[in-house]
LONURO-289731 format. One record per residue (C-alpha): residue in three letters; z negated, y, x negated. Coordinates in pm, whole numbers, padded with zeros to 5 digits, always signed. Last residue first. Layout:
N
ALAZYX/...
This chain:
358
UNK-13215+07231-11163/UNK-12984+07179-10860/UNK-12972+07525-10664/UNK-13175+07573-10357/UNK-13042+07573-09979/UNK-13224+07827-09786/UNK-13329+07712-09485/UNK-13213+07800-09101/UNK-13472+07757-08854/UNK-13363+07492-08580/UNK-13387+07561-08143/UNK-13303+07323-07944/UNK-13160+07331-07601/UNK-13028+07051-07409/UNK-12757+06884-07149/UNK-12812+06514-07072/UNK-12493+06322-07108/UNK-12682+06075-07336/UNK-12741+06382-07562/UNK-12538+06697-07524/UNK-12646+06980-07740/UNK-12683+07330-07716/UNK-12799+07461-08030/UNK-13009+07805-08055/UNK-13074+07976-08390/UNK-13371+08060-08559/UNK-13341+08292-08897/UNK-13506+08175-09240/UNK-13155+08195-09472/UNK-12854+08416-09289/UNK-12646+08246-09116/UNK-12278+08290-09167/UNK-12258+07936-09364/UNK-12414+07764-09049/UNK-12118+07930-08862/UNK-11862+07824-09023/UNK-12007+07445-09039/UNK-12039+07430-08727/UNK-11683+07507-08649/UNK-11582+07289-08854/UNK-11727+07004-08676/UNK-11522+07094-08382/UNK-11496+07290-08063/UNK-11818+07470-08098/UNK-11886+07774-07885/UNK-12082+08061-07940/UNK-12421+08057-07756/UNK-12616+08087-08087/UNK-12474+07717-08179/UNK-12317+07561-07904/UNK-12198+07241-07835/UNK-12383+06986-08076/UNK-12312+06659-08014/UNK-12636+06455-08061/UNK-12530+06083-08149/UNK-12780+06091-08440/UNK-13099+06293-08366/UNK-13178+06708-08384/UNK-13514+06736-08347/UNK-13556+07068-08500/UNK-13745+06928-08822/UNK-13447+06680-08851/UNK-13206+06977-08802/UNK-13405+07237-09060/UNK-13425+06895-09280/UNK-13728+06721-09446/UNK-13492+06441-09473/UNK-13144+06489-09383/UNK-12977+06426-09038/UNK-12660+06214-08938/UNK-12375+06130-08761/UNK-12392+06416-08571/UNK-12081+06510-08351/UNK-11949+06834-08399/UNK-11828+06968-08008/UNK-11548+06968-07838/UNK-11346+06608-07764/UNK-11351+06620-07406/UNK-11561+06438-07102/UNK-11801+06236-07387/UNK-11892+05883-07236/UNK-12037+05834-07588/UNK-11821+05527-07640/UNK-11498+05722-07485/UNK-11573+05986-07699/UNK-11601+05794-08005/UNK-11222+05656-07884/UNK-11061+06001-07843/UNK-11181+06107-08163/UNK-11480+06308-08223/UNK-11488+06451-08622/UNK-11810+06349-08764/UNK-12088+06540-08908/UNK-12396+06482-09131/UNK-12673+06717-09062/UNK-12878+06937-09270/UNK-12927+07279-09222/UNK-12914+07454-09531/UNK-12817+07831-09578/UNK-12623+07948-09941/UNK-12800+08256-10122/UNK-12567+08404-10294/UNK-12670+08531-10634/UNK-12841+08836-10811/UNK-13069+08899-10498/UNK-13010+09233-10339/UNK-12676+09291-10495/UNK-12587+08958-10501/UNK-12703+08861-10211/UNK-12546+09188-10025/UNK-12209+09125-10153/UNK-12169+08754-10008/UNK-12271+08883-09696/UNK-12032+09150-09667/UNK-11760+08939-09766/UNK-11827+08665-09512/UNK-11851+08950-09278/UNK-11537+09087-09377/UNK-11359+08762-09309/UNK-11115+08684-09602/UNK-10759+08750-09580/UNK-10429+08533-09601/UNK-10054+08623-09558/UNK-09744+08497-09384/UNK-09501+08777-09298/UNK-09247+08609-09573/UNK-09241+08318-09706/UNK-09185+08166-10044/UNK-09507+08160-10148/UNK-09806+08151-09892/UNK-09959+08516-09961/UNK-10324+08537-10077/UNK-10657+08741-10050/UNK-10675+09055-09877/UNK-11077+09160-09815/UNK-11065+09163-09442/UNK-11284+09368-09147/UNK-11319+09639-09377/UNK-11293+10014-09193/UNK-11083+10284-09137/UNK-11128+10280-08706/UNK-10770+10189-08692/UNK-10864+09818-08874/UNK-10880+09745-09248/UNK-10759+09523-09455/UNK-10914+09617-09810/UNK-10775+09520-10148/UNK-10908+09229-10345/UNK-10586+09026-10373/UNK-10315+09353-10377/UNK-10159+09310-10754/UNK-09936+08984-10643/UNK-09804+09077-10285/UNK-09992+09143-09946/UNK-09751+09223-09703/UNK-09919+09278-09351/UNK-09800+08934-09141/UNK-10180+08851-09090/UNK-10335+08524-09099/UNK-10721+08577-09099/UNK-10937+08304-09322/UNK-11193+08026-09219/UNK-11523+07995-09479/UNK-11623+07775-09755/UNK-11279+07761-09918/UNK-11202+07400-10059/UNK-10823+07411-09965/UNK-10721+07705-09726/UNK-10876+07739-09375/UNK-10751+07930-09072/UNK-10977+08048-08819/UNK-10780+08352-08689/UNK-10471+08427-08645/UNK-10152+08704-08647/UNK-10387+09016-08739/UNK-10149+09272-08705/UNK-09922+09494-08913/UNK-09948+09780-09217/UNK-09839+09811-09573/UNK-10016+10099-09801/UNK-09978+10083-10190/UNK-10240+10346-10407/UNK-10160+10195-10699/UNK-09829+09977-10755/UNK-09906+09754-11023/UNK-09703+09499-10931/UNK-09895+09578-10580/UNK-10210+09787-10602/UNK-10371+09770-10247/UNK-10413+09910-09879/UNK-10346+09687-09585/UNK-10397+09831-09241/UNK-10448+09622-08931/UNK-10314+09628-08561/UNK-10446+09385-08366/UNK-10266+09096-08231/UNK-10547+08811-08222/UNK-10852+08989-08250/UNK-11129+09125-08420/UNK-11498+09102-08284/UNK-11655+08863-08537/UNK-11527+09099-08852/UNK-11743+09324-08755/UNK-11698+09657-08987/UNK-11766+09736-09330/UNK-11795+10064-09415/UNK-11560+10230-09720/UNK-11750+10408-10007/UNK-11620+10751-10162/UNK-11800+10778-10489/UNK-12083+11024-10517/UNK-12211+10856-10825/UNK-12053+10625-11147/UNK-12082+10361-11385/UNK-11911+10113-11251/UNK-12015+09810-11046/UNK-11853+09458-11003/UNK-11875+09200-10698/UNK-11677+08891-10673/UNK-11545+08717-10384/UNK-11311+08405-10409/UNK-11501+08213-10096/UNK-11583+07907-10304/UNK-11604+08121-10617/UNK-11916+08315-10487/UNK-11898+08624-10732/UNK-12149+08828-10969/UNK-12247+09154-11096/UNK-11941+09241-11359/UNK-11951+09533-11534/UNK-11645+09748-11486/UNK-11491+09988-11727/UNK-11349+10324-11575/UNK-11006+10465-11542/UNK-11004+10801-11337/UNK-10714+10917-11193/UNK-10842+10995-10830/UNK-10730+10714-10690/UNK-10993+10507-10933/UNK-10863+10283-11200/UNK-11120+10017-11267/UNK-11119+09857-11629/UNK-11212+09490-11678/UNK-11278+09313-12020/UNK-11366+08975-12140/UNK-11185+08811-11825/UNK-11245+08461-11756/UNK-11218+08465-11327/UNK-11142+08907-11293/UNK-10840+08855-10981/UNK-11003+08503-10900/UNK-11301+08668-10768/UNK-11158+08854-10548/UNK-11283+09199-10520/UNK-11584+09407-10391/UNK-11699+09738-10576/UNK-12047+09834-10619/UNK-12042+10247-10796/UNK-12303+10451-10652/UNK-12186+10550-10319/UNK-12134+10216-10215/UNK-11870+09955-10091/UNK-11549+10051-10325/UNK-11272+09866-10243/UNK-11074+09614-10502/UNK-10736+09528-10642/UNK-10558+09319-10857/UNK-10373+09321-11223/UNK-10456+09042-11469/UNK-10411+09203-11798/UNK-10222+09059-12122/UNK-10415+08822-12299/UNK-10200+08514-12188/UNK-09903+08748-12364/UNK-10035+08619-12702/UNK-09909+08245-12662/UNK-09733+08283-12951/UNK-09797+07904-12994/UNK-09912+08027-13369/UNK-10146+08278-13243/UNK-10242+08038-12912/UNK-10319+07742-13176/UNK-10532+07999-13337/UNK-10773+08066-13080/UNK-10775+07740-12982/UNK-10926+07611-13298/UNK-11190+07881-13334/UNK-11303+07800-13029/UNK-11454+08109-12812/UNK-11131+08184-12689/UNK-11032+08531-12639/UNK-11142+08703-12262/UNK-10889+08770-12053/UNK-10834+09122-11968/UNK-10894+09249-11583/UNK-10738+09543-11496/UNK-10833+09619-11105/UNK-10679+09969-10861/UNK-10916+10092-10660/UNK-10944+10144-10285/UNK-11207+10397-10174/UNK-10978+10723-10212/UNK-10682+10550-09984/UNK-10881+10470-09685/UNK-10955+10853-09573/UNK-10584+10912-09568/UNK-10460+10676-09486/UNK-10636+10665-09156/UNK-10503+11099-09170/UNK-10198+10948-09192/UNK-10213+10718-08889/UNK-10351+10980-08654/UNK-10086+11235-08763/UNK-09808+10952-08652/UNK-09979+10872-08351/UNK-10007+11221-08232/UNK-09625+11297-08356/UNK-09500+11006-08177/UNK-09749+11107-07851/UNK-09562+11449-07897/UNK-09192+11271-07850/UNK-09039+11401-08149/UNK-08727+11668-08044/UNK-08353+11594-07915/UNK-08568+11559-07583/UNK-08742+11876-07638/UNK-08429+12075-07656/UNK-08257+11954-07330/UNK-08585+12004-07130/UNK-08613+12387-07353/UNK-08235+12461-07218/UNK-08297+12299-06847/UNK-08589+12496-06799/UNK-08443+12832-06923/UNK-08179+12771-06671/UNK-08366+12673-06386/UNK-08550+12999-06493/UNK-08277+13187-06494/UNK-08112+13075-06206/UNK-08490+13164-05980/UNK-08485+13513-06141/UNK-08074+13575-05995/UNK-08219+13390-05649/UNK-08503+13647-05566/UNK-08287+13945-05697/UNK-07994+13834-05450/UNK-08262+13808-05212/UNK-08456+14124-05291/UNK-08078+14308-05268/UNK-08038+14171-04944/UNK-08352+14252-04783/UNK-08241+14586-04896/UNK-07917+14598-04741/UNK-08079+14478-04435/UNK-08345+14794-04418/UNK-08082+15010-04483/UNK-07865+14950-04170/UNK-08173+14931-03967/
């Protein structure tokens, strides 16, 4: 008996000597990992390099010489102005959007240049030929002489939203290869004549990064970077990559954009139209008008129609009508809900391409 409880005694003290050194081992390798990176930290932190990482060989960096002046007379007033350093290069950026060589910029980075060279992330330096570019949205599309290159997707510019985290990847001073990152801070703003609304975002875009991607986690386009508000800071401008995407595919597949018609006249609705109309809010784009031989006249669209909805997305101004006229592509049908003397309709308009003056 006597044995028997010394040995229960000796398991026990065994028992509880294993049990201390574990409690101790667990305590050294708790106290170690929290002096350590958190492994989420590292997970994000690979995850965000290897974005980078797959972004980086599609951006390029843009050298776009002026041209000379064609007049003899200017050309020599700038000699003796010594006005020489107007020739030296614009610097901007640009992605590459196919395999074989189409690159998308703004078209203010190349506007009057005789010359532009492409500097590719892998060292290269290539002339460009430009394609084409839609100066009311400032995007241009050039192509260089190459195959295999590593093109960046486009994605849906329609589904981004307010707060999301964005990527901006660009040539700064001359910086190549530059990567800033934040979030998309709006949506729908509009700058001066431009044709189409513009993300905010507080990424950094400086001189030498107009033309670079913004792109979301996912690696792709859903902003071609455009402008910074001087003096400011967190307070930048980008184009809507569908806009962009749009704009490239006419001129690739067609030589020039190709701009959609539909035909009304709009007014803004103020508080006392409303009241006249016996309007419940001030949404909508109010019709002043319709063209002749119109897609609206042809749809029945009539004066004092305020259209609602175009496609089932909302329209809380005339702007917003506008946007989304300019998104649709040439002979598609859309829907318009439209109030007319309080009565709630449906119409449905073909979209027209709008020709060139001749």
């Amino acid at each position: 008996m006597r044995n028997l409880l010394r040995f229960l005694a000796f398991v026990l003290l065994a028992v509880l000597a294993v049990a201390g050194v574990f409690v101790w081992k667990s305590c050294t390798s708790a106290g170690s990992d929290s002096r350590s990176s958190s492994p989420i930290l590292v997970g994000i932190d690979r995850e965000f390099t290897s974005l980078v990482g797959r972004v980086l060989p599609s951006v390029v960096s843009i050298n776009a010489t002026p041209a000379s002046p064609t007049d003899p007379q200017a050309a020599l007033l700038q000699r003796l102005l010594g006005s020489e350093s107007a020739k030296q290069p614009q610097l901007g950026s640009g992605a590459i959007v196919s395999a074989d060589g189409h690159i998308v910029t703004n078209w203010h980075v190349v506007a009057n240049a005789g010359a532009v060279e492409v500097s590719l992330n892998d060292g290269r330096s290539l002339p460009a030929a430009f394609v084409g570019a839609d100066e009311l949205t400032d995007v241009a599309v050039l192509k260089i002489e190459a195959t295999g290159l590593p093109a960046i997707g486009f994605g849906n510019s329609d589904d981004v939203r307010i707060g999301q985290t964005v990527v901006a990847v660009g040539n700064p001073f001359g910086l190549q290869g530059t990567v800033t990152t934040g979030i998309v801070s709006g949506k729908g703003r509009m700058m001066s004549e431009a044709t189409t609304e513009f993300f905010q975002t507080d990424a950094p875009i400086n001189p030498g990064s107009s033309g670079g991607p913004l792109v979301d986690v996912d690696g792709k386009i859903v902003a071609l970077n455009n402008a910074l508000v001087q003096h400011t800071a967190g307070i930048g401008f980008a184009i809507p990559s569908n806009a962009v995407r749009k704009i490239f595919e006419n001129i690739r597949d067609h030589g020039r954009v190709l701009r959609p018609w539909f035909g009304v006249v709009m007014l803004p609705i103020s508080q006392p139209l409303a009241d006249r109309l016996g309007l419940l809010d001030l949404n909508g784009a109010l019709v002043q008008a319709t063209l002749d031989n119109s897609p609206a006249a042809r749809a029945g669209i009539l004066p004092g129609d305020v259209i609602l909805t175009y496609n089932g997305r909302r329209i809380a101004e005339w702007k917003d009508l506008r946007n989304r006229v300019a998104e649709t592509e040439p002979g598609h049908e859309v829907a318009l809900g439209i109030v007319r003397g309080g009565k709630n309709l449906t119409l449905r308009a073909k979209i027209e391409k709008l020709d060139p003056p001749k």
